[in-house]
N, C-alpha and C positions, 0 to 999 in steps of 0.2 A: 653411816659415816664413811668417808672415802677411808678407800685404805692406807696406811702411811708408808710413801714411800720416798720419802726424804726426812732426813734430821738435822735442822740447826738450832745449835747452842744457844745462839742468842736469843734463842725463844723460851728457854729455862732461864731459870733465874740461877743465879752464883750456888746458892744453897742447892738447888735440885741438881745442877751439873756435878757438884761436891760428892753428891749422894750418889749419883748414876756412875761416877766411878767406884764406888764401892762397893753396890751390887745388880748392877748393870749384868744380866746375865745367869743371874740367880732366877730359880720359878719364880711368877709375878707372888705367890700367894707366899713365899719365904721372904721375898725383896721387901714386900710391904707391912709385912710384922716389925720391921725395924725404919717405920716415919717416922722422922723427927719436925719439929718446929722450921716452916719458910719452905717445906714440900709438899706440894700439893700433889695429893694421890692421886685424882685424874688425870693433872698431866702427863707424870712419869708413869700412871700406869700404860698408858696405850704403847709408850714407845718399852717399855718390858715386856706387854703383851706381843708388839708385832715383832720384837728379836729371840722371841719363844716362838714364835710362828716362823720365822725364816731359818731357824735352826732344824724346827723338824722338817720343814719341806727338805732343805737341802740334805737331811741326813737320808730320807725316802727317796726323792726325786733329783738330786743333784745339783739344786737350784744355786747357783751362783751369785751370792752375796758379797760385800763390800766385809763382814764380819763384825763383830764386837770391839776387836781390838782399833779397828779403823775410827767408831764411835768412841772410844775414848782417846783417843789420837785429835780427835776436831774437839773434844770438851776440854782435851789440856791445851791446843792451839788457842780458842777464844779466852781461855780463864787468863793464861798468861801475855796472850794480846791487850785483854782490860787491863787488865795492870798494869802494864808498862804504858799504856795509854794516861791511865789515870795518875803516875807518877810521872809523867815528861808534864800533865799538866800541871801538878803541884809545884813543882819546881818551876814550872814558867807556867804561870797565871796564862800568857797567850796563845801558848798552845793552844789547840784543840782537844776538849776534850773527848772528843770522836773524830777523829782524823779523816774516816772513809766517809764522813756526811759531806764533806770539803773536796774541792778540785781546787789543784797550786799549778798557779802561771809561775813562769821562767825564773822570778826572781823571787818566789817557794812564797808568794805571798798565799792564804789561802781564802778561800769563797764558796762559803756553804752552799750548798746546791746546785754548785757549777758543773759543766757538762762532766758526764763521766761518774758521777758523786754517788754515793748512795743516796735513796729516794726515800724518805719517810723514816727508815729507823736501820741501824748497822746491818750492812750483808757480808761485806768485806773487808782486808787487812790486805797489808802490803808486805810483798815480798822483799828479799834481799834485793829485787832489782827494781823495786819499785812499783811492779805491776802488784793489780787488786787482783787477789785471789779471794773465792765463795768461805764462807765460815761454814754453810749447808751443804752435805754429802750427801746425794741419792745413795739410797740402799741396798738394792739391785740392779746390776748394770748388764740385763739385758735390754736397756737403749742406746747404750753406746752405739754410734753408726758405722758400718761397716764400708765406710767411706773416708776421704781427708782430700778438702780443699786440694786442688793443684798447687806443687809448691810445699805441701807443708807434710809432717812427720802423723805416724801412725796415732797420737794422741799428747794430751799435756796440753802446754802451753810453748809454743817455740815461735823466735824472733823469726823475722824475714830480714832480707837484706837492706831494703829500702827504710827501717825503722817501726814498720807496720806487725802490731800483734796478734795472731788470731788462738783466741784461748778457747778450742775444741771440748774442755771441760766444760764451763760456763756458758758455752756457745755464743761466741762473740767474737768479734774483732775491734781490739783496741789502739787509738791513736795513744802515740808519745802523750799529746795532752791530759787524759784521762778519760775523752768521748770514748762511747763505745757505740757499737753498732751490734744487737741481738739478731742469731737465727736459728731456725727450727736446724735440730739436730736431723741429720739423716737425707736435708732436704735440701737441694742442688739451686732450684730457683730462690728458695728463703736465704741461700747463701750469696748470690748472686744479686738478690735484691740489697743484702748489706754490703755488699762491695760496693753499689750505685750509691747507696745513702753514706756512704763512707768516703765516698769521691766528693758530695756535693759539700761535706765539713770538711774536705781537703782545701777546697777552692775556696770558699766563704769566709777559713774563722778569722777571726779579726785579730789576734793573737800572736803571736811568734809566727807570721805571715809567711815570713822566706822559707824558714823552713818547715811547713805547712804544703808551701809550694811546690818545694824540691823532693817531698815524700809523693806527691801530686802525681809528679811528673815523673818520677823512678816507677811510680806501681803503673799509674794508667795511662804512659806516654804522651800526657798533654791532653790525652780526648778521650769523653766517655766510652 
């Protein structure tokens, strides 16, 4: 089995995320004397087994983890993102009741699967400013790259001038629309290669056209 080095929420179910705040951290053979109904032991056990393995390396070896408290930090981000998700849709039937499976043109109408969207089943939530942030946290961050785009801040997520997002978390660069453009962390040409696939949805979208354009022409000067 690969070794787990990423955790998102949204892969537990409501009950197991419940649970994994409770003893999330405890030895796996304590934590699981106390299953209850709608947790499944396999699942929750690997990720108790691997945050008992990344405690003792780091207590021996130094190993630099993201921590326990980071993991339940992302299971009360999603539980309380479903919610409020699922109560804007009660109260309006049209909402969405998955917001991040949708991309919203100009006049916030929305369109399941539209560029930018989540793909197949929820990965994201949206910030205070709008931009999709990951519900899954890598666990050790020795991949962070020891590099950043020209232009941009040591890590996070930071705006450029021109309207253009590049979220060095996620590894991506995001248009105002909701397209993104993925690249390999650490890697100069895979960064390079999304800026070209990011020029050619500058020039193309069919969409809020002008200013599509005028982001166009602020980053790439009119020519690839």
């Amino acid at each position: 089995m690969d070794q787990l080095n990423q955790f998102d929420p949204v892969t537990f179910s409501h009950e197991e995320n419940t649970w994994l705040l409770e003893h999330l951290g405890e030895p796996t053979v304590i934590a699981l004397r106390n299953l209850r109904d709608g947790v499944n032991r396999k699942q929750v056990k690997e990720l108790l087994d691997r945050v008992q393995e990344l405690e003792e390396i780091k207590k021996h070896e130094g190993l630099d983890w993201i921590g326990i408290d980071a993991i339940k930090a992302a299971i009360k981000t999603y539980l309380s993102t479903d919610s409020k998700w699922e109560q804007d849709h009660k109260r309006n039937p049209r909402a969405p009741r998955f917001p991040s499976l949708y991309s919203f043109d100009s006049k916030g109408r929305a369109h399941i699967g539209g560029p930018g969207s989540d793909s197949g089943r929820v990965r994201t939530y949206f910030d205070a400013k709008g931009n999709r942030v990951p519900f899954a946290i890598n666990l050790t961050v020795d991949n962070i790259p020891d590099w950043a785009p020209p232009g941009f801040g040591d890590g996070g997520t930071e705006k450029v001038e021109n309207g253009l997002v590049v979220n060095d978390t996620a590894n991506r660069i995001e248009c105002f629309c909701g397209h993104t453009e993925q690249f390999k962390a650490s890697s100069r040409s895979s960064f390079a290669a999304a800026r070209a696939r990011i020029s050619k949805h500058l020039r193309r979208a069919t969409e809020n056209t002008d200013q599509h354009r005028e982001l166009y022409t602020a980053e790439f000067g009119g020519s690839d």
